[in-house]
Each structure stands twice: as structure tokens, then as C-alpha cells.
N, CA, C and O atoms as a CHARMM CRD file, in Angstrom:
* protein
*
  336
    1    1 UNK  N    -28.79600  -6.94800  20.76700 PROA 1      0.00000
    2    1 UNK  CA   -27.62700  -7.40900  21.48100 PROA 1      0.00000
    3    1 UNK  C    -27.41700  -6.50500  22.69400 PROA 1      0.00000
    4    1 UNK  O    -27.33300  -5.28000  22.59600 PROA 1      0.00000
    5    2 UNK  N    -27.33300  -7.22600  23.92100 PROA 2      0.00000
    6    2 UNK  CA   -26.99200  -6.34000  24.73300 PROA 2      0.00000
    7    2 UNK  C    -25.70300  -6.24800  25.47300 PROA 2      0.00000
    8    2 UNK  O    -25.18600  -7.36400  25.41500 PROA 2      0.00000
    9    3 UNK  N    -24.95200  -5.42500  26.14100 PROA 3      0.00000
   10    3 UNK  CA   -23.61300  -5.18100  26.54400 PROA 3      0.00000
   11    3 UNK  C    -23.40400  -6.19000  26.67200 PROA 3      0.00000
   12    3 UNK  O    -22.39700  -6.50100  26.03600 PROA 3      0.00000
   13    4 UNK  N    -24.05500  -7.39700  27.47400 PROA 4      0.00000
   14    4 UNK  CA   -23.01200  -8.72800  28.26100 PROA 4      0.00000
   15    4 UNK  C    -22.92400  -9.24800  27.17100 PROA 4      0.00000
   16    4 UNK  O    -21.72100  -9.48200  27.05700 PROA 4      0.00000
   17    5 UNK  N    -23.51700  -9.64600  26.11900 PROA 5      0.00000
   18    5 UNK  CA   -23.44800 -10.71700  24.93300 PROA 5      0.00000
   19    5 UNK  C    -22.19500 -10.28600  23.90000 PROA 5      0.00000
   20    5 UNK  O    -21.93700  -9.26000  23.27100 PROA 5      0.00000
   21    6 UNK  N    -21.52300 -11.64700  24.05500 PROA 6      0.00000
   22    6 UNK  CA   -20.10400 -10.83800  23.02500 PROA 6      0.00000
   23    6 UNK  C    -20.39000 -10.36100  21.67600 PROA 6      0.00000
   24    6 UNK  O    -21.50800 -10.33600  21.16100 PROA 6      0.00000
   25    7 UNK  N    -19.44300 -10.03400  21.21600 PROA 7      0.00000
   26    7 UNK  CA   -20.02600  -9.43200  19.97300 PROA 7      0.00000
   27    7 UNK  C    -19.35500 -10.76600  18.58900 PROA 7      0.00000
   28    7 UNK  O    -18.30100 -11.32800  18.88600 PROA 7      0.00000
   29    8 UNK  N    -19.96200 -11.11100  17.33900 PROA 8      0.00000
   30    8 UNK  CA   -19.55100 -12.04900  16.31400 PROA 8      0.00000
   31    8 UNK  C    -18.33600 -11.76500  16.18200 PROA 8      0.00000
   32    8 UNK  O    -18.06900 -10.57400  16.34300 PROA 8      0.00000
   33    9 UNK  N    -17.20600 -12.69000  15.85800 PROA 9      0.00000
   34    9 UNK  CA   -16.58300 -12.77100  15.62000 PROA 9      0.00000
   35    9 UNK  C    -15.90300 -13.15000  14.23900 PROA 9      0.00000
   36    9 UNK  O    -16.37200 -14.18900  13.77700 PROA 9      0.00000
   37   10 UNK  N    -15.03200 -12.63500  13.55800 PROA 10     0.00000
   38   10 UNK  CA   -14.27700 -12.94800  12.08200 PROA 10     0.00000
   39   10 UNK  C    -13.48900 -13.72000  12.59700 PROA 10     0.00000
   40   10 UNK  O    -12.72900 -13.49300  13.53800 PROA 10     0.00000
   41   11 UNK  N    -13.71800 -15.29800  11.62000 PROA 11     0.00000
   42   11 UNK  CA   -12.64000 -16.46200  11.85200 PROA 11     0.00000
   43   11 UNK  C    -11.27200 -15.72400  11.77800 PROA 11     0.00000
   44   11 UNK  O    -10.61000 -15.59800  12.80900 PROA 11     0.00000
   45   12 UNK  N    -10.85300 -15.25800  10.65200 PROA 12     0.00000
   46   12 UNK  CA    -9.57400 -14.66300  10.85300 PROA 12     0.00000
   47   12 UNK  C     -9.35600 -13.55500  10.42200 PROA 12     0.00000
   48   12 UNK  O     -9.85500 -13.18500   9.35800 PROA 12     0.00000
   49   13 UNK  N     -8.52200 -12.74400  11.19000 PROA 13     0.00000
   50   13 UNK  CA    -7.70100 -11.21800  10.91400 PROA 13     0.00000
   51   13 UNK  C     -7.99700 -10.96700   9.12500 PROA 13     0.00000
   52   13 UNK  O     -7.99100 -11.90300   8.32600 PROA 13     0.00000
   53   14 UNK  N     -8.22100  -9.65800   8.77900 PROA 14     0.00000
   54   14 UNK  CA    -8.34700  -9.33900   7.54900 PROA 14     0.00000
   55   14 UNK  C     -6.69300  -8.96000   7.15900 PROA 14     0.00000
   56   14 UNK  O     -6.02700  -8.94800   8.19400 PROA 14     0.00000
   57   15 UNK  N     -6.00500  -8.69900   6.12300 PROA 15     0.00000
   58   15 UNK  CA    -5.01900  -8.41300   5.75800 PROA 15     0.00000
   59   15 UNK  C     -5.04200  -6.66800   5.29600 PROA 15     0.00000
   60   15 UNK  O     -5.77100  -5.96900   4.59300 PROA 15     0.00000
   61   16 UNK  N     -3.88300  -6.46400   6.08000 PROA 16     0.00000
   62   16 UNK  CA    -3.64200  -5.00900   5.74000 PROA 16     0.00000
   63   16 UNK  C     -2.51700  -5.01200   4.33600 PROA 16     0.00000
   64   16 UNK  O     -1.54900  -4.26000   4.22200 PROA 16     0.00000
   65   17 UNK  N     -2.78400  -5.66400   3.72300 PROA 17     0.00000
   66   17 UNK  CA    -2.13200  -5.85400   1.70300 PROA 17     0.00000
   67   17 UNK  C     -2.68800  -4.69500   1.20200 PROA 17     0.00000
   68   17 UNK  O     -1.86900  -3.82200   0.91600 PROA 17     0.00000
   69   18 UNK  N     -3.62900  -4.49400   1.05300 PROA 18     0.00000
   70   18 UNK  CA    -4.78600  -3.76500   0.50000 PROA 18     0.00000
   71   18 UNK  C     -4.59300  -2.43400   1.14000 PROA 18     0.00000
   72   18 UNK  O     -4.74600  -1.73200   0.14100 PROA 18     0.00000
   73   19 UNK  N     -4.41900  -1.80400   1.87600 PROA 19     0.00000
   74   19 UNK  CA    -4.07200  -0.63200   2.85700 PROA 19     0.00000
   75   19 UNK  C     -3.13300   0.07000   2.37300 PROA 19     0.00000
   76   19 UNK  O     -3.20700   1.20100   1.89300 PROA 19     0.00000
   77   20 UNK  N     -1.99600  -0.78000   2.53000 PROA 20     0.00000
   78   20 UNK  CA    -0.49700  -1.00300   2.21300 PROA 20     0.00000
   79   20 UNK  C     -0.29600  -0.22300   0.57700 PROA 20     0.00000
   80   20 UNK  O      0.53700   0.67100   0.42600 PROA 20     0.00000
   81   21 UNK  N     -1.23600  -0.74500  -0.64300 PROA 21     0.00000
   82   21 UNK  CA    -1.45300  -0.78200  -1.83800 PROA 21     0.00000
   83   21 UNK  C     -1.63400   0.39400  -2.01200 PROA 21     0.00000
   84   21 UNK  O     -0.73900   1.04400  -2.55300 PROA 21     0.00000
   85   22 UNK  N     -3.05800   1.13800  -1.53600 PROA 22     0.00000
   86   22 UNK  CA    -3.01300   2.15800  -1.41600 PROA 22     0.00000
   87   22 UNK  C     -2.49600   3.08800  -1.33300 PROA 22     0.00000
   88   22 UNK  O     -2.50700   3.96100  -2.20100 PROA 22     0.00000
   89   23 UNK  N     -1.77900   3.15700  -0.03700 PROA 23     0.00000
   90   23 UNK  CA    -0.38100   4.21700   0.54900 PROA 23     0.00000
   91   23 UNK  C      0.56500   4.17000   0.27100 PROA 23     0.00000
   92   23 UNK  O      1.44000   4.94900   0.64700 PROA 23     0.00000
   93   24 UNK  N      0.72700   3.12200  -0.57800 PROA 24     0.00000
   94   24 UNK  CA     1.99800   3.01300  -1.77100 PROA 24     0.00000
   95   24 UNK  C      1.48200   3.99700  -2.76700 PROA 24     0.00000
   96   24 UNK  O      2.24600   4.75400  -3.36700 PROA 24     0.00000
   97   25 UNK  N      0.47300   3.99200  -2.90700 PROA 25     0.00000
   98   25 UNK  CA     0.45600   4.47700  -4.68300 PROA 25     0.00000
   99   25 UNK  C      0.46100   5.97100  -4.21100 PROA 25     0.00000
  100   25 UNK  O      1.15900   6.89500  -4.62800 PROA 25     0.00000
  101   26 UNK  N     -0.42900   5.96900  -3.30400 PROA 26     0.00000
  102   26 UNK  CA    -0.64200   7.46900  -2.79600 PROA 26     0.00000
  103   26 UNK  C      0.81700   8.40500  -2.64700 PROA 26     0.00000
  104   26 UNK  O      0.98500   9.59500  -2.91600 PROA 26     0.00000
  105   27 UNK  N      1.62100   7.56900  -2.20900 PROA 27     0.00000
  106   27 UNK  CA     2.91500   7.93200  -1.60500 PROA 27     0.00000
  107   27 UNK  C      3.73500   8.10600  -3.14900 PROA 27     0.00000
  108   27 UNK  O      4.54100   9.01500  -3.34800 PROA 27     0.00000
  109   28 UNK  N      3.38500   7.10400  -4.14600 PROA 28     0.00000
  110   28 UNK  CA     4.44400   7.35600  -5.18200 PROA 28     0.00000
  111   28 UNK  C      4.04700   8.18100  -6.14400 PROA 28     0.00000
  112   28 UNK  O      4.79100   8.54600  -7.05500 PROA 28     0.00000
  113   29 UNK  N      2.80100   8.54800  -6.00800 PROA 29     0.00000
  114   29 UNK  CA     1.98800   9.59400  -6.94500 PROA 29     0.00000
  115   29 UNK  C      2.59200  10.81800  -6.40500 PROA 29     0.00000
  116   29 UNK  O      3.31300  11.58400  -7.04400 PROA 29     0.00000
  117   30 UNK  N      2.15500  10.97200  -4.88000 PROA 30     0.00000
  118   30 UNK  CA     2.47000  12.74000  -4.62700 PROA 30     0.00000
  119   30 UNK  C      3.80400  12.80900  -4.20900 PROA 30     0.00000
  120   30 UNK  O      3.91400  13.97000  -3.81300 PROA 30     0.00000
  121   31 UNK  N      5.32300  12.02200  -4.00500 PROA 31     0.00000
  122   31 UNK  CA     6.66200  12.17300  -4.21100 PROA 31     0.00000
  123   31 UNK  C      6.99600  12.17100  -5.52800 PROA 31     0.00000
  124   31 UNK  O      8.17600  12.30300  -5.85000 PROA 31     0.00000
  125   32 UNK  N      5.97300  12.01800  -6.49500 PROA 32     0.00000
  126   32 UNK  CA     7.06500  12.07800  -7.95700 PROA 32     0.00000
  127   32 UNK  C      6.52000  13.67500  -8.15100 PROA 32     0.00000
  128   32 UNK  O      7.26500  14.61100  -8.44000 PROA 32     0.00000
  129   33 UNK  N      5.28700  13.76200  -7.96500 PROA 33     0.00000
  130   33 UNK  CA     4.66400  15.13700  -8.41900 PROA 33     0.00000
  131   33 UNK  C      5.49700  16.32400  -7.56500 PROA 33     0.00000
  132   33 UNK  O      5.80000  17.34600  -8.17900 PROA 33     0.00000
  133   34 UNK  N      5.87300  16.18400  -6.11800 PROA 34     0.00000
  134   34 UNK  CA     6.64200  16.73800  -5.62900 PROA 34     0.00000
  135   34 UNK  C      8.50000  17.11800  -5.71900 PROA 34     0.00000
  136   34 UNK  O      9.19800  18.09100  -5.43300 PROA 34     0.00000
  137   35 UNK  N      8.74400  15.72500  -6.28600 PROA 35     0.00000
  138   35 UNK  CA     9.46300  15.54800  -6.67600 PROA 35     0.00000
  139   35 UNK  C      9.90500  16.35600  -8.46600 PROA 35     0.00000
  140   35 UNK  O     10.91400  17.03600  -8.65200 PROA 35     0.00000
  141   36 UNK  N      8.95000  16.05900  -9.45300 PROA 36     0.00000
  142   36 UNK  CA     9.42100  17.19200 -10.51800 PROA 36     0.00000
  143   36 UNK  C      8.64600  18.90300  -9.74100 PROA 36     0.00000
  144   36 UNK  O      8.85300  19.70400 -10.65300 PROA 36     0.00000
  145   37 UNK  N      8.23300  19.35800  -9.07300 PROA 37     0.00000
  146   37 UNK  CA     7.95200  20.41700  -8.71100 PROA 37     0.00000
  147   37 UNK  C      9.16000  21.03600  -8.18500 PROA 37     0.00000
  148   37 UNK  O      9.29100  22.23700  -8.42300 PROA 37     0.00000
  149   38 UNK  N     10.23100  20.34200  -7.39400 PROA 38     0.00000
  150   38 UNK  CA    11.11600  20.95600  -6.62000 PROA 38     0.00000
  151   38 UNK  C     12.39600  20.88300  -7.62000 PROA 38     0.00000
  152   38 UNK  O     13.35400  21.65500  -7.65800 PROA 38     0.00000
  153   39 UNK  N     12.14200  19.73800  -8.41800 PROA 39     0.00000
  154   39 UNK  CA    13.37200  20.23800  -9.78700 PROA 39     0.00000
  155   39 UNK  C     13.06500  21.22900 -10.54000 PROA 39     0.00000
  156   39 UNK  O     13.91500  21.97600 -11.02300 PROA 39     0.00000
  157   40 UNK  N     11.89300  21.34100 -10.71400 PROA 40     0.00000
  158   40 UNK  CA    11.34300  22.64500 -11.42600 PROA 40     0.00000
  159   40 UNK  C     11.38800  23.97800 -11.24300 PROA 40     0.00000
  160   40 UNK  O     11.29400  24.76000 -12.18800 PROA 40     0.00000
  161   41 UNK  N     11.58900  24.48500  -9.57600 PROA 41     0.00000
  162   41 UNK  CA    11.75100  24.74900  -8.87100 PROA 41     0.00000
  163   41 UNK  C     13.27500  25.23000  -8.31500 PROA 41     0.00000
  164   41 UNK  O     13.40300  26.33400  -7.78600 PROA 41     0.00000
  165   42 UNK  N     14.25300  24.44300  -8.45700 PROA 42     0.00000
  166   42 UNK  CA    15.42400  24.24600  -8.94400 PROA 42     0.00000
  167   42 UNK  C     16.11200  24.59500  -7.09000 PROA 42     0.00000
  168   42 UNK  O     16.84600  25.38900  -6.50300 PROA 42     0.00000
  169   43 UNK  N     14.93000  22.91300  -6.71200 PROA 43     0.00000
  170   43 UNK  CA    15.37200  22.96900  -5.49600 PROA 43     0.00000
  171   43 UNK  C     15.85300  21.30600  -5.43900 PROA 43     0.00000
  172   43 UNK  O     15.08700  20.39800  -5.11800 PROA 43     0.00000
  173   44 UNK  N     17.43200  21.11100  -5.86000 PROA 44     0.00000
  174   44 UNK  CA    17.58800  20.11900  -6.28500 PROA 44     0.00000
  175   44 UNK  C     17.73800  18.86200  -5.00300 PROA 44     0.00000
  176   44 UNK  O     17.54700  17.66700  -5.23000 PROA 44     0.00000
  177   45 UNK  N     18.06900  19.35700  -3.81300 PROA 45     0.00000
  178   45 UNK  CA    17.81400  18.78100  -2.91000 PROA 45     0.00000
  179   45 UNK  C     16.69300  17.86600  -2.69300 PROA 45     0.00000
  180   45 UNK  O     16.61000  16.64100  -2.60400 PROA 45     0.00000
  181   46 UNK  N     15.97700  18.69000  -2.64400 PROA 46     0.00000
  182   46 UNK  CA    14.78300  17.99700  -2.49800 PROA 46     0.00000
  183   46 UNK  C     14.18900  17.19500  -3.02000 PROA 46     0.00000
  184   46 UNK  O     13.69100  16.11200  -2.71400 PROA 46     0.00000
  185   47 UNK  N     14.29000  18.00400  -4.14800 PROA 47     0.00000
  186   47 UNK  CA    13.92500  16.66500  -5.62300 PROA 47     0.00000
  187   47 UNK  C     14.49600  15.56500  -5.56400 PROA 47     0.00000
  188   47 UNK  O     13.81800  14.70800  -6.13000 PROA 47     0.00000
  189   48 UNK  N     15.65700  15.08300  -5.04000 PROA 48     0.00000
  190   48 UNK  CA    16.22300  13.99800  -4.67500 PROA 48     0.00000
  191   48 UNK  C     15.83000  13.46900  -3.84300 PROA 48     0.00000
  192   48 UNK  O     15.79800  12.26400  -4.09000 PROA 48     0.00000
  193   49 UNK  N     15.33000  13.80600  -2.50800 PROA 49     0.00000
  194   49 UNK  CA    15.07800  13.32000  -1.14100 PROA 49     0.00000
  195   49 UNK  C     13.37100  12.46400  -1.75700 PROA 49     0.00000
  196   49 UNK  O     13.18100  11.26800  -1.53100 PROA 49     0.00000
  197   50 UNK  N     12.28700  13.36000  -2.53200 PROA 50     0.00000
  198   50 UNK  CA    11.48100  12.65500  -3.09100 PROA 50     0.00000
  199   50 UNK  C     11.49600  11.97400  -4.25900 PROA 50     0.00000
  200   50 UNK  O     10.45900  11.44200  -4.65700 PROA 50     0.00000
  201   51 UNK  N     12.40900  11.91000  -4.81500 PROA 51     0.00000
  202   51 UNK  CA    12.52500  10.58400  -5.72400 PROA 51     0.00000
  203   51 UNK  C     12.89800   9.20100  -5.02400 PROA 51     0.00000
  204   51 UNK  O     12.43200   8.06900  -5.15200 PROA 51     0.00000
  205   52 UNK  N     13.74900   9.64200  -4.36400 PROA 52     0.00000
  206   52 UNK  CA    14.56400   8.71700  -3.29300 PROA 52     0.00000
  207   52 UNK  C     12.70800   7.83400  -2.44900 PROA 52     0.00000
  208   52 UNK  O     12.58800   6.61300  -2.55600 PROA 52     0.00000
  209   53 UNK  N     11.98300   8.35500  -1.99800 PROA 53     0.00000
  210   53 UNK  CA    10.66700   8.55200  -1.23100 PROA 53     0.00000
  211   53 UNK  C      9.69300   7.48100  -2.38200 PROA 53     0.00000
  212   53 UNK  O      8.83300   6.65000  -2.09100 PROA 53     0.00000
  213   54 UNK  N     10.18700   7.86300  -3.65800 PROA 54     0.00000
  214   54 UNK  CA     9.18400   7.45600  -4.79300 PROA 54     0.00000
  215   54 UNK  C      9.74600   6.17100  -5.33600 PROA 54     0.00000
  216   54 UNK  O      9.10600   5.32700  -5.96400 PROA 54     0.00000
  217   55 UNK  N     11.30800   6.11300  -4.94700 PROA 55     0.00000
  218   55 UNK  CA    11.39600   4.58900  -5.74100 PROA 55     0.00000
  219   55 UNK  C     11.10000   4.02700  -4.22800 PROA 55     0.00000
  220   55 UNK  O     10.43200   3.02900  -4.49900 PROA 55     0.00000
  221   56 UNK  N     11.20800   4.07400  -2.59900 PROA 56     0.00000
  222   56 UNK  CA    10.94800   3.20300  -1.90500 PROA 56     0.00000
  223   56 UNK  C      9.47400   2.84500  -2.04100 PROA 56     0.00000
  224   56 UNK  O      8.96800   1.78200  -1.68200 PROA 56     0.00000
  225   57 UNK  N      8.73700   4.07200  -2.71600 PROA 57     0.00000
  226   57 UNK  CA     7.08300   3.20200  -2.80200 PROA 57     0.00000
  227   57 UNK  C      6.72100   2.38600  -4.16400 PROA 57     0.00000
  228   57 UNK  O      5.57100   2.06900  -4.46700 PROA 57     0.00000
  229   58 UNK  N      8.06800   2.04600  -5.06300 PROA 58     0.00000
  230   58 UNK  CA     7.87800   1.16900  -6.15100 PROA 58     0.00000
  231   58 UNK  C      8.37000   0.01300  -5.53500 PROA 58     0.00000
  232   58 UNK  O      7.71300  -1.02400  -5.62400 PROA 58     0.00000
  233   59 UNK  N      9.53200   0.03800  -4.86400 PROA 59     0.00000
  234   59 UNK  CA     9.80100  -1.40600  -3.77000 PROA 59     0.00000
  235   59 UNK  C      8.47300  -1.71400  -2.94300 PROA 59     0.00000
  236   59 UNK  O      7.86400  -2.78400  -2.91900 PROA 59     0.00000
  237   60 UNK  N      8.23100  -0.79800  -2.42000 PROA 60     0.00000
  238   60 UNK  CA     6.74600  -1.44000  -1.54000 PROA 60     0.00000
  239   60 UNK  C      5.49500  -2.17900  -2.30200 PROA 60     0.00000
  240   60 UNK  O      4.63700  -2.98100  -1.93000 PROA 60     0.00000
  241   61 UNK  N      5.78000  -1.56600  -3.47800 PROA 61     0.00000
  242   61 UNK  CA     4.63300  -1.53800  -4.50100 PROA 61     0.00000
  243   61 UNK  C      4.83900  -3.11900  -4.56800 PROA 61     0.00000
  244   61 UNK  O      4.02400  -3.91600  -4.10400 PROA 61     0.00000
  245   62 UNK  N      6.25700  -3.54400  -5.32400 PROA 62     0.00000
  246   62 UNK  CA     6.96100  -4.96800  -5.91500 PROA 62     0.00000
  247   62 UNK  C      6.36400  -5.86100  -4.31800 PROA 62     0.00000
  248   62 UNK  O      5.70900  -6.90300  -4.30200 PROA 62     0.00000
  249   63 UNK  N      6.59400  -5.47400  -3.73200 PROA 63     0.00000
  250   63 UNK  CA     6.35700  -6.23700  -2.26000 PROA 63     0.00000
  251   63 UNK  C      5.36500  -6.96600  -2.08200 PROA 63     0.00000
  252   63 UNK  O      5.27200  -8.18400  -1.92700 PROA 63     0.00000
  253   64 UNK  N      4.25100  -5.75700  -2.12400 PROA 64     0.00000
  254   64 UNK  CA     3.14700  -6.09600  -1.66500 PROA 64     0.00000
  255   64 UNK  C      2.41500  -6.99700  -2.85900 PROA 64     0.00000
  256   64 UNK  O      1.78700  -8.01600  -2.57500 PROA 64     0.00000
  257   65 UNK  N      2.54900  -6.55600  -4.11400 PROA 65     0.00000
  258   65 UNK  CA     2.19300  -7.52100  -4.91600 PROA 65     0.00000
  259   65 UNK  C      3.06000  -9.21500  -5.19600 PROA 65     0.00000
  260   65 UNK  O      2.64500 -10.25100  -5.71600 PROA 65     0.00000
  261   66 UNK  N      4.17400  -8.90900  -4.67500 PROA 66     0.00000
  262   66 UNK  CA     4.40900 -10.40300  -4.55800 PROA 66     0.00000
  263   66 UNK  C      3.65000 -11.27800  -3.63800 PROA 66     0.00000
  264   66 UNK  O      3.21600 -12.39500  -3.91700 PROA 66     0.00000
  265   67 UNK  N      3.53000 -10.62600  -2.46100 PROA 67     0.00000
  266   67 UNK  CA     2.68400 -11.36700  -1.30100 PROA 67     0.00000
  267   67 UNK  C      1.62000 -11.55200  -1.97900 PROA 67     0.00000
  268   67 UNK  O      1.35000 -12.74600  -2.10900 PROA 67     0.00000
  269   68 UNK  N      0.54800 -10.48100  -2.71000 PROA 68     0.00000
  270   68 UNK  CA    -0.85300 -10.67900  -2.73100 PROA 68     0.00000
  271   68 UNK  C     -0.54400 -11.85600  -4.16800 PROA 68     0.00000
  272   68 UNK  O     -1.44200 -12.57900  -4.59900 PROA 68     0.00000
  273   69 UNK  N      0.21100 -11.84900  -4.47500 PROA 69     0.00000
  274   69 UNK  CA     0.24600 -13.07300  -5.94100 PROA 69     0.00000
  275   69 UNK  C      0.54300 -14.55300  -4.82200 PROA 69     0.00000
  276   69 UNK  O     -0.17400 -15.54700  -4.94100 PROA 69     0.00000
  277   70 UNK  N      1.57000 -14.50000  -3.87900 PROA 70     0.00000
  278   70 UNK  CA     1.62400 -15.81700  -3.26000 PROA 70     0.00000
  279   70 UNK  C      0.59300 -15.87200  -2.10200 PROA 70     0.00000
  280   70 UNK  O      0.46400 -16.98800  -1.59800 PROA 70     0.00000
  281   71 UNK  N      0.06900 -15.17900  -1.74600 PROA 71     0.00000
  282   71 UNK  CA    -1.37900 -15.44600  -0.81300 PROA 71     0.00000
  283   71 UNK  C     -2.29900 -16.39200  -1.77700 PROA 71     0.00000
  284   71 UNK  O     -2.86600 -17.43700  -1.45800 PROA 71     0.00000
  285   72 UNK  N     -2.28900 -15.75300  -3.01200 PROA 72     0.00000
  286   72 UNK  CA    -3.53200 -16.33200  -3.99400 PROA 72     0.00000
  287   72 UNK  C     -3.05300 -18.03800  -4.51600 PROA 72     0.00000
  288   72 UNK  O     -3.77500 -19.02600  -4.64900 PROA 72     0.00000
  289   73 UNK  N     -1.69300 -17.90000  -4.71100 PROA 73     0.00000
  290   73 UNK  CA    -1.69500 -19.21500  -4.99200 PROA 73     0.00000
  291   73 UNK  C     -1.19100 -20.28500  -3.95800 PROA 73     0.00000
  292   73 UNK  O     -0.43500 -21.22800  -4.19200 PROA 73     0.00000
  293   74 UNK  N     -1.76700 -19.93800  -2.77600 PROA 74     0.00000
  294   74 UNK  CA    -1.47200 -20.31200  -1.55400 PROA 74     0.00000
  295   74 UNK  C     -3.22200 -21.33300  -1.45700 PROA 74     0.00000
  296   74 UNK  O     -3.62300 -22.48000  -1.25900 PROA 74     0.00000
  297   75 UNK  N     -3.79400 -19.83000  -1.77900 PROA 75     0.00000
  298   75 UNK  CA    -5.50000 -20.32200  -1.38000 PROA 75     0.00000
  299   75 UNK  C     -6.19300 -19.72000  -2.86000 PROA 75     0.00000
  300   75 UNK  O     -6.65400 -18.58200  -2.77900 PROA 75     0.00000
  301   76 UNK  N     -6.27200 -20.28100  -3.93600 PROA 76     0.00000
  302   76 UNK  CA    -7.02100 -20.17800  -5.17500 PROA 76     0.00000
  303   76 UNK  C     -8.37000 -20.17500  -4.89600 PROA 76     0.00000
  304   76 UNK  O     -8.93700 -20.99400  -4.17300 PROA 76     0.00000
  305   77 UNK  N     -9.04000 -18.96400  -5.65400 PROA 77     0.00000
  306   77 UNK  CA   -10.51000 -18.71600  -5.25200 PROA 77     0.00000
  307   77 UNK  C    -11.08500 -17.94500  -4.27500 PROA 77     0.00000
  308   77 UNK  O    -12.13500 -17.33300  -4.07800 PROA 77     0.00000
  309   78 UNK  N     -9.90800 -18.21300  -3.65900 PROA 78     0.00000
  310   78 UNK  CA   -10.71400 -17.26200  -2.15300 PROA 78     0.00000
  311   78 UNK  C    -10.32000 -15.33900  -2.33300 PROA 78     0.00000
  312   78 UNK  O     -9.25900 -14.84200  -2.70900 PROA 78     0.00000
  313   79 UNK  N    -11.43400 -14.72200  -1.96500 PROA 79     0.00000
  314   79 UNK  CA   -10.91300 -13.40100  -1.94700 PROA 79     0.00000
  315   79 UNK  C    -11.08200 -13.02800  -0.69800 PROA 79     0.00000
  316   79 UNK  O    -11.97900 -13.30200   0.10000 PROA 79     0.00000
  317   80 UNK  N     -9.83400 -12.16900  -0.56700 PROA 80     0.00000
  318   80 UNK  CA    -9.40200 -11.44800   0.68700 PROA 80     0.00000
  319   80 UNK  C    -10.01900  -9.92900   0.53400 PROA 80     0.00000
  320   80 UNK  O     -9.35300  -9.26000   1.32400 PROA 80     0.00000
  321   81 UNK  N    -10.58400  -9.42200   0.15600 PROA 81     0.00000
  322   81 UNK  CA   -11.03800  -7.49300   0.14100 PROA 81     0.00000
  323   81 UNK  C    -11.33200  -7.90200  -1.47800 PROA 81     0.00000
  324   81 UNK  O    -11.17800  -8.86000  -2.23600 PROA 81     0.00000
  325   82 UNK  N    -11.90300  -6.40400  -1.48500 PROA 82     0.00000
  326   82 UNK  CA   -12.62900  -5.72200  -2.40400 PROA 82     0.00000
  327   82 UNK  C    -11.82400  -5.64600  -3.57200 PROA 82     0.00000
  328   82 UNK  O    -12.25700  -5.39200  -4.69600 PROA 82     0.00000
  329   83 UNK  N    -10.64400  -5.87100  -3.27600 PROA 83     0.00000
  330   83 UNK  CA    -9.61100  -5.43300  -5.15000 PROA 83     0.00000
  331   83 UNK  C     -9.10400  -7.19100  -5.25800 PROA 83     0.00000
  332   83 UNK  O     -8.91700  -7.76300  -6.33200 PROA 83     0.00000
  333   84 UNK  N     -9.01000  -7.58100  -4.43400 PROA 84     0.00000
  334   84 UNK  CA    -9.05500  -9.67000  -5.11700 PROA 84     0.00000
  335   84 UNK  C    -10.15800 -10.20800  -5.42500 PROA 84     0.00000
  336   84 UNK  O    -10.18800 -11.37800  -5.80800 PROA 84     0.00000
């Protein structure tokens, strides 16, 4: 292929669901762990500010799996990434 020739194209945009999933969990794993460290710690502030951090990544969590459940029964069969 050379510079002038366009490059293939994907019929459509991939979904950032899957991304999202990730950096949820990532996010609610190391705010809870941070979160009992700074109660432990008996830095109670804080411990609040990351719990607070840890239930918004169980809302994200509820989120994103509602979408990826109504994507699927939108289009049955089809997979979007590597974890559908």
C-alpha cells in the first residue's frame, strides 16, 4: 500500500463498553482497597471520599452492563469485542 491509497475501512465505529468495563472495575477495585487502607489508617476523610469513588464505579458498572445487555438484544449473535 502506498501513501496515496486510502487505507480499509471498519463499516462501523467499535464501542468503547468494553474500555469503560474495565476502568470501572479497575477504579472500584483500587478505591475500595484505598478506601479500607485510609480507615485503617484512621484517615476517615478519605475513606469516605473513596468509597464515595467506589460506589460511582458500581453505578458505572450497572450502566454499562445495561447497555451491553440492550445492545445484545438489539442485535442477537453478533459480537462486538473480545468479552461478547
Amino acid at each position: 500500500m502506498t501513501r496515496s491509497q486510502p487505507r480499509r475501512r471498519v463499516n462501523a465505529a467499535y464501542s468503547a463498553l468494553n474500555l469503560r468495563l474495565v476502568l470501572a472495575l479497575f477504579g472500584l477495585v483500587t478505591m475500595t482497597v484505598f478506601a479500607v487502607l485510609a480507615f485503617a489508617a484512621d484517615v476517615a476523610w478519605l475513606g469516605v471520599v473513596c468509597a464515595i469513588f467506589a460506589v460511582v464505579a458500581v453505578v458505572d458498572l450497572v450502566v454499562i452492563q445495561r447497555r451491553r445487555a440492550a445492545r445484545h438484544r438489539e442485535e442477537p449473535g453478533a459480537r462486538h469485542s473480545l468479552f461478547e
